[in-house]
C-alpha positions as YAML, in Angstrom:
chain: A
units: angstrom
residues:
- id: 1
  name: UNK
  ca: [6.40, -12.80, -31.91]
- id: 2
  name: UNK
  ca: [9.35, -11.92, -29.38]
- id: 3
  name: UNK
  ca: [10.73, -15.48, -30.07]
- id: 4
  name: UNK
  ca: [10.79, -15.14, -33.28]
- id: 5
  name: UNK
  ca: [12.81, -11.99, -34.09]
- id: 6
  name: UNK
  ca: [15.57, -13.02, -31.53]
- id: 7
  name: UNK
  ca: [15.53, -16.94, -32.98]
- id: 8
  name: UNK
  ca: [16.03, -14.96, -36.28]
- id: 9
  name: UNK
  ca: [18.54, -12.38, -35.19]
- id: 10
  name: UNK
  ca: [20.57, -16.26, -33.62]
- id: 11
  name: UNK
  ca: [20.58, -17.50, -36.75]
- id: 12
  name: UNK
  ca: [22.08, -14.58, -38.64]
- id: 13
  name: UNK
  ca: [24.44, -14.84, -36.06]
- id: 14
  name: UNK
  ca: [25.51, -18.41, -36.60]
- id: 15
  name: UNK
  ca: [25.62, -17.67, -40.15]
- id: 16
  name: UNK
  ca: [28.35, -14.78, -39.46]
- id: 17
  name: UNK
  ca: [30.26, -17.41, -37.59]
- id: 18
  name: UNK
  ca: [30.11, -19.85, -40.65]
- id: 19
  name: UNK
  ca: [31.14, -17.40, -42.76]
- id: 20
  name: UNK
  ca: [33.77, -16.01, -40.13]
- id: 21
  name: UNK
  ca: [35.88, -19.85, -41.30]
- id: 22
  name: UNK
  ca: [34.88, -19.49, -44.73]
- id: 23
  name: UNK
  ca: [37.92, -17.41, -45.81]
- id: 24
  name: UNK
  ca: [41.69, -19.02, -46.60]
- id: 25
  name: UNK
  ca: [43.97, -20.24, -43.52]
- id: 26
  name: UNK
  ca: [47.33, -19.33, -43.29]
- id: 27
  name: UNK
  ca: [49.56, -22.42, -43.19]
- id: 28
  name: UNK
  ca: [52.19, -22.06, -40.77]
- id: 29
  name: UNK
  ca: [55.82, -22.84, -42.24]
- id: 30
  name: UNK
  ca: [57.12, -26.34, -41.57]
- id: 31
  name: UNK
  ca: [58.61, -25.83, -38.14]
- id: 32
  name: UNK
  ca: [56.78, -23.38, -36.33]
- id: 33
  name: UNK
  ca: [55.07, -23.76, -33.43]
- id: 34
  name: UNK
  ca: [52.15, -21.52, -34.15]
- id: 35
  name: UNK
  ca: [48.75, -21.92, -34.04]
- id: 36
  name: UNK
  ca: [47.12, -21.25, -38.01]
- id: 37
  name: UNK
  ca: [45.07, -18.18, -37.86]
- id: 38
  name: UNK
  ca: [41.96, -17.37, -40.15]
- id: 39
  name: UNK
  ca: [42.21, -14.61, -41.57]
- id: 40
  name: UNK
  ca: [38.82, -12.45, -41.44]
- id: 41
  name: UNK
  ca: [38.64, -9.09, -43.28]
- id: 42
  name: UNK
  ca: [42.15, -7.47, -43.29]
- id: 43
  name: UNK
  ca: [42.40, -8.32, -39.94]
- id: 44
  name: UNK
  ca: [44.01, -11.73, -38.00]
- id: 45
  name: UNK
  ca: [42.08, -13.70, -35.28]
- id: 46
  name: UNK
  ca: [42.37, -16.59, -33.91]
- id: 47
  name: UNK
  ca: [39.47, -19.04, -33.93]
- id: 48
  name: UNK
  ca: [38.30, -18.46, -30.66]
- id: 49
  name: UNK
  ca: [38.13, -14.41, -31.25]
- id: 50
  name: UNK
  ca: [36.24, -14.78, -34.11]
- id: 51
  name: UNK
  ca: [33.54, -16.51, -32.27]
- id: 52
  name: UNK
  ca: [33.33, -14.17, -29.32]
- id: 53
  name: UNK
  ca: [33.33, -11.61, -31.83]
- id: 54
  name: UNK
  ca: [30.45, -13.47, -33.67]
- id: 55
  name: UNK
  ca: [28.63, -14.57, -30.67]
- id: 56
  name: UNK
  ca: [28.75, -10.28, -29.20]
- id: 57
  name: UNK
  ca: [27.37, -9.29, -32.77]
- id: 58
  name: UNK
  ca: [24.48, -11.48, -31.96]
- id: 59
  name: UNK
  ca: [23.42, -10.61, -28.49]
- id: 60
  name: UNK
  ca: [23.96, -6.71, -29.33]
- id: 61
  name: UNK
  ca: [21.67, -7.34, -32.44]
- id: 62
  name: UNK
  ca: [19.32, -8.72, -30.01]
- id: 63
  name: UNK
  ca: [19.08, -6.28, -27.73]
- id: 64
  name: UNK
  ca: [18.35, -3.72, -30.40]
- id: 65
  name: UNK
  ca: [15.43, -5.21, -31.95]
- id: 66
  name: UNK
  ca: [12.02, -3.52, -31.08]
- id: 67
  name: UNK
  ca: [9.54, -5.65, -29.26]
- id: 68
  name: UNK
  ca: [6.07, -5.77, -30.05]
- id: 69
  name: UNK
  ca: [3.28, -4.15, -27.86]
- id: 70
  name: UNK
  ca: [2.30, -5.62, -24.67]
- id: 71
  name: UNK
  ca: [-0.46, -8.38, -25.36]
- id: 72
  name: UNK
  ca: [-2.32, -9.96, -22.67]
- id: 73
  name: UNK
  ca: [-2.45, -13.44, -22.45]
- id: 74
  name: UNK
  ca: [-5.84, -14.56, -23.50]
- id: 75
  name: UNK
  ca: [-8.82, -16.24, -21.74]
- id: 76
  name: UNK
  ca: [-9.47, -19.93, -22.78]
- id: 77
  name: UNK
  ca: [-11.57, -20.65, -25.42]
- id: 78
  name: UNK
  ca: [-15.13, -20.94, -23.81]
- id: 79
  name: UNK
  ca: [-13.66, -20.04, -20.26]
- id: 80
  name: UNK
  ca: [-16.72, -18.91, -17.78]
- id: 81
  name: UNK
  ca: [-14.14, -17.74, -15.12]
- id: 82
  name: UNK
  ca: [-11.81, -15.50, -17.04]
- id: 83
  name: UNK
  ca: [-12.72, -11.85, -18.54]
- id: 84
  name: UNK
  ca: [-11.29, -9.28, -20.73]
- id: 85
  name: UNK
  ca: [-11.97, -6.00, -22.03]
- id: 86
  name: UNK
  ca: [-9.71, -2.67, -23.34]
- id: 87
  name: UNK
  ca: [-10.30, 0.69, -22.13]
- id: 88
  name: UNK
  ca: [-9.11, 3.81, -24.19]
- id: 89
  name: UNK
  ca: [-8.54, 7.34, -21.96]
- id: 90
  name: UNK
  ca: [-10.19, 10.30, -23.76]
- id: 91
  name: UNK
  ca: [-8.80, 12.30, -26.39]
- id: 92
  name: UNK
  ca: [-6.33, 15.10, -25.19]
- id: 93
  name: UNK
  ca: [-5.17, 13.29, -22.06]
- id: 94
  name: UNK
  ca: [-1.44, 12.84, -21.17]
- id: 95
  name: UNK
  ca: [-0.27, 10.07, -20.21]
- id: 96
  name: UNK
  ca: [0.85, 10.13, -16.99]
- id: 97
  name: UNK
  ca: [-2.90, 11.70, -16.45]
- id: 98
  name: UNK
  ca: [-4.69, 8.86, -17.94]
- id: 99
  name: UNK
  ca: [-2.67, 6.05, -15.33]
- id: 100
  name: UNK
  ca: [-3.24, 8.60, -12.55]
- id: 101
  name: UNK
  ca: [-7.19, 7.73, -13.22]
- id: 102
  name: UNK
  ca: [-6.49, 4.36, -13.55]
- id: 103
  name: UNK
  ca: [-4.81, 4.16, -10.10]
- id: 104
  name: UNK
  ca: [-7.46, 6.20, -8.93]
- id: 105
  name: UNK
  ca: [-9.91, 3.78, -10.24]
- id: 106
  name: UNK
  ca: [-9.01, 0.78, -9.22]
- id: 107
  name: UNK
  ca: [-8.00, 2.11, -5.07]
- id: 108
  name: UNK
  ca: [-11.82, 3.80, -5.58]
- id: 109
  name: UNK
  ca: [-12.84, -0.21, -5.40]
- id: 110
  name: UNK
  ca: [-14.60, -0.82, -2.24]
- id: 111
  name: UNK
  ca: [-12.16, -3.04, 0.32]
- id: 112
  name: UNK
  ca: [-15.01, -4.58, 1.89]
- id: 113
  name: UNK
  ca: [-16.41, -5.67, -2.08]
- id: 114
  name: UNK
  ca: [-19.70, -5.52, -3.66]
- id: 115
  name: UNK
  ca: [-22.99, -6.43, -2.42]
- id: 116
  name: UNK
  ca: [-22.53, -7.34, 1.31]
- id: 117
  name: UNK
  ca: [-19.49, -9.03, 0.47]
- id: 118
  name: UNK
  ca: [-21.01, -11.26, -1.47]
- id: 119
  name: UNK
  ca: [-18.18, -10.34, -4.89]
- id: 120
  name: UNK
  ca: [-14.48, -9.82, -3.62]
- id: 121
  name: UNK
  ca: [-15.58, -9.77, 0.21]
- id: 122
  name: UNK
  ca: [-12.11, -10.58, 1.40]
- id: 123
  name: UNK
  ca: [-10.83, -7.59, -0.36]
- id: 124
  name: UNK
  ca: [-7.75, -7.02, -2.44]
- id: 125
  name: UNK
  ca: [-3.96, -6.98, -3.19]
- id: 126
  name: UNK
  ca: [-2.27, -4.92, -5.25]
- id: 127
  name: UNK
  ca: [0.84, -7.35, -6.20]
- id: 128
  name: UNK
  ca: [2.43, -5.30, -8.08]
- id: 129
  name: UNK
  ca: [2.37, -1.97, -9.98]
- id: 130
  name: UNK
  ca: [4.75, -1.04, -12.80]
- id: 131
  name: UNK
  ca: [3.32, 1.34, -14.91]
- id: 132
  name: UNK
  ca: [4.97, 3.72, -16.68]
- id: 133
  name: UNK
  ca: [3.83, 7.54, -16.93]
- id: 134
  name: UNK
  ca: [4.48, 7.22, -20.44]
- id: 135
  name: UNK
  ca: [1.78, 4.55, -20.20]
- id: 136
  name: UNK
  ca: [3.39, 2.80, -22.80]
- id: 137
  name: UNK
  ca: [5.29, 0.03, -20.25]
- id: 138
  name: UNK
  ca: [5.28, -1.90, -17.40]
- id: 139
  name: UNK
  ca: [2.05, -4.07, -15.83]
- id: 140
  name: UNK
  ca: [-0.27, -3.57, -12.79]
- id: 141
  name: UNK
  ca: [-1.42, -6.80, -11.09]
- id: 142
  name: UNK
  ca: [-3.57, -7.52, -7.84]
- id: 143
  name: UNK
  ca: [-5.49, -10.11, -6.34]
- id: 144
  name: UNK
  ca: [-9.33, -10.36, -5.25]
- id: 145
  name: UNK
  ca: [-10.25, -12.31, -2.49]
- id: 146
  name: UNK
  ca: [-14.09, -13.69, -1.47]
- id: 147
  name: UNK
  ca: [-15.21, -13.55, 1.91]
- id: 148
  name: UNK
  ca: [-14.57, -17.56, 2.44]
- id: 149
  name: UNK
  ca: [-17.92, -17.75, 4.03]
- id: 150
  name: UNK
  ca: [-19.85, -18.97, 1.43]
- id: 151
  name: UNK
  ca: [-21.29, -22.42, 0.81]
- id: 152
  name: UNK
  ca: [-18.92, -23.14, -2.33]
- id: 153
  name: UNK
  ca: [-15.84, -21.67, -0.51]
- id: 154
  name: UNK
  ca: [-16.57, -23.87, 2.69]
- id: 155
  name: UNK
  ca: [-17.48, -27.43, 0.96]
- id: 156
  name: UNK
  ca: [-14.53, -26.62, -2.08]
- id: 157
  name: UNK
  ca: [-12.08, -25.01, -0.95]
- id: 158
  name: UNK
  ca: [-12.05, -26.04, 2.94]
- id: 159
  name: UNK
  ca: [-13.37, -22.47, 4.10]
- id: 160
  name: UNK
  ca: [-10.57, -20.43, 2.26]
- id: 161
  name: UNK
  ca: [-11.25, -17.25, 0.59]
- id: 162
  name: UNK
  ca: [-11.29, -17.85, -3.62]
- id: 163
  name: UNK
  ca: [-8.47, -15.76, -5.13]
- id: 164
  name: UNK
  ca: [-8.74, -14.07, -8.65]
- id: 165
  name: UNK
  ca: [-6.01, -12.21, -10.84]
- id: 166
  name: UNK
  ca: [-6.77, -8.77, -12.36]
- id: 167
  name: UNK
  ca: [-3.96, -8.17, -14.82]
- id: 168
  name: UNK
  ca: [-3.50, -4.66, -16.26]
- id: 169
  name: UNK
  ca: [-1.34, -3.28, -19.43]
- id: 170
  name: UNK
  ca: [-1.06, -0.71, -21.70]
- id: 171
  name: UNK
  ca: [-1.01, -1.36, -25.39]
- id: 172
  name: UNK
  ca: [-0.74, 1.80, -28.15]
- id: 173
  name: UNK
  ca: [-2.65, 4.17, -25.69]
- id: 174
  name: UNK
  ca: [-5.35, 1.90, -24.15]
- id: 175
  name: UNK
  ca: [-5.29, -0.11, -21.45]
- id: 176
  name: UNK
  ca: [-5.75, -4.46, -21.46]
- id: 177
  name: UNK
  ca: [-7.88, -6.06, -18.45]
- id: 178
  name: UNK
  ca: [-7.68, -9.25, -17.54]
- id: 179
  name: UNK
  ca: [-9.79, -10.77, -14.67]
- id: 180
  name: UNK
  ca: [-9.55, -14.14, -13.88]
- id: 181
  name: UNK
  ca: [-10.77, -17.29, -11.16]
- id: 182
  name: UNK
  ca: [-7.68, -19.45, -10.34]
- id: 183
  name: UNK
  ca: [-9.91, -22.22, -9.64]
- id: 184
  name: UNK
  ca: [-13.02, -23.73, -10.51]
- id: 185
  name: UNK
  ca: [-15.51, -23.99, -13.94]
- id: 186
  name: UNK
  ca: [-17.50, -20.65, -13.42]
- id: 187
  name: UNK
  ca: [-16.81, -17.66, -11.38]
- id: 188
  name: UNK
  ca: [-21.26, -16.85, -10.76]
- id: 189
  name: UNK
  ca: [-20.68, -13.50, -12.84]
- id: 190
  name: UNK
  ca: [-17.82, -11.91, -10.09]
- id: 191
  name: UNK
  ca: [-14.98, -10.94, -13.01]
- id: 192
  name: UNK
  ca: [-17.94, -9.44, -14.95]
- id: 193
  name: UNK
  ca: [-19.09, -7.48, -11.89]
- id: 194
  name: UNK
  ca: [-15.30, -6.50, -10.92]
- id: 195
  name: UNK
  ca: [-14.79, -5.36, -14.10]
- id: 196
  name: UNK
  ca: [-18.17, -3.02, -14.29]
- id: 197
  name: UNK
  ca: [-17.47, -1.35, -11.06]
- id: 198
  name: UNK
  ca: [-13.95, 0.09, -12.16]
- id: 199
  name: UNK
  ca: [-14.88, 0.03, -16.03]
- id: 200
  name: UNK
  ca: [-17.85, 2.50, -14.12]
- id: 201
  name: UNK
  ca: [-15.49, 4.86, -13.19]
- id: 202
  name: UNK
  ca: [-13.17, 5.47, -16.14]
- id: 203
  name: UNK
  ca: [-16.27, 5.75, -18.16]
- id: 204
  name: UNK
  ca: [-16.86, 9.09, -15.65]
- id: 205
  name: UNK
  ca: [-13.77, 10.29, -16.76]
- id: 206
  name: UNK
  ca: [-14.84, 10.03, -20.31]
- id: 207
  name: UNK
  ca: [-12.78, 6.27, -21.12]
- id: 208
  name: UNK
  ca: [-14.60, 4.16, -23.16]
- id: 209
  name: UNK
  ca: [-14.46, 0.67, -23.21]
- id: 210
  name: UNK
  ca: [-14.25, -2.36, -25.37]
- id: 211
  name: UNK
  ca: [-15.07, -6.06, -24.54]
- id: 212
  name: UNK
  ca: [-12.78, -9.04, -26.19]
- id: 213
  name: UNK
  ca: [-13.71, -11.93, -26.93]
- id: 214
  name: UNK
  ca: [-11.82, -14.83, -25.04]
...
C-alpha cells in the first residue's frame, strides 16, 4: 500500500514536468547568445529549474502523504513454526498505560523459560524497543533462545541454541504478535506456548486477545 501512494504521487510528478515544457519557448533573436527559456506561469526558468522545481514538488508531496497502519508481515500459508495473534488493552486505558503493561508483560517472562527449560531455555533478547507512548508507532522486537541441549538442537543445529523472533506493533489501539522459528518445519508447539504465557498476563490486566490466521 506504501508503494503505491508514493509510485502515484512520482507519477503526478513526472506529469508536472511534462507539462512544465508544454507551454511556448521564447526564440532568442538571431544573434544572441542566450540560452531559450520556457516560459512557465508568468514566470521565466530555465530548463533545468523547472525540473528541480518539479522534481521538489514531488518528494514534498511524498512526504505528506499518510501511511497506512502498521501491518505485520504474515506467517506462511500452512507454516507450523510461525504464530500470530492481536491483543486489544481494556477500555479506558491511556496509552502510554497500556505499553507500560506490555513491557511489563513481556520482562514478567521467565529468563530461565518454561518447563525446565524445555521452551526458550536459553532465555531472551530484547533487540529492540521503539514504542511509542502514543502506542500508535514504532516496533518492539526480541529473540528467544532454547537451551541447545536437546536432541534436535545437538544432531541439527551442531549443539547451538534455536533462535525465534517475537515481533510486536501497534495497529489502531491493539497490539500485532508475531512469533516465529528461524529454522526448521515445526517449532513442537514453543511460539504457541510463548505466546500463552505473556497473552496470560495481559488477559490479568483485562486485554483480550484475538488469534489470526496465518
Amino acid at each position: 500500500m506504501k508503494s503505491f501512494y508514493i509510485s502515484s504521487s512520482i507519477i503526478f510528478g513526472v506529469l508536472n514536468i511534462g507539462r512544465s515544457f508544454t507551454y511556448p519557448v521564447q526564440q532568442p533573436t538571431r544573434g544572441s547568445s542566450q540560452l531559450c527559456e520556457a516560459k512557465i506561469g508568468d514566470n521565466n526558468l530555465s530548463r533545468r529549474d523547472a525540473v528541480y522545481t518539479s522534481l521538489a514538488s514531488v518528494f514534498a508531496l511524498s512526504s505528506s502523504i499518510i501511511l497506512p497502519a502498521n501491518a505485520i508481515e504474515k506467517c506462511p500459508p500452512g507454516s507450523k513454526n510461525c504464530l500470530r495473534q492481536t491483543w486489544t488493552p481494556p477500555t479506558g486505558l491511556s496509552a502510554s498505560d497500556a505499553t507500560s503493561q506490555l513491557r511489563d508483560a513481556i520482562n514478567a517472562y521467565p529468563q530461565e523459560g518454561q518447563e525446565d527449560g524445555k521452551v526458550d531455555g536459553g532465555g531472551y533478547t530484547i533487540i529492540s524497543d521503539t514504542l511509542g507512548k502514543d502506542s500508535a508507532s514504532g516496533v518492539l522486537k526480541l529473540e528467544y533462545r532454547s537451551s541447545g541441549k536437546g536432541t534436535f538442537a545437538k544432531i541439527f543445529n551442531g549443539g547451538k541454541p534455536f533462535i525465534d523472533d517475537l515481533v510486536i506493533e501497534p495497529n489502531d489501539g491493539s497490539f500485532e504478535f508475531r512469533s516465529s522459528s528461524r529454522v526448521g518445519d515445526s517449532d513442537f508447539g514453543v511460539n504457541g506456548k510463548r505466546l500463552s504465557y505473556i497473552g496470560g498476563l495481559l488477559k490479568g490486566k483485562g486485554w483480550t486477545g484475538k488469534g489470526l490466521a496465518n
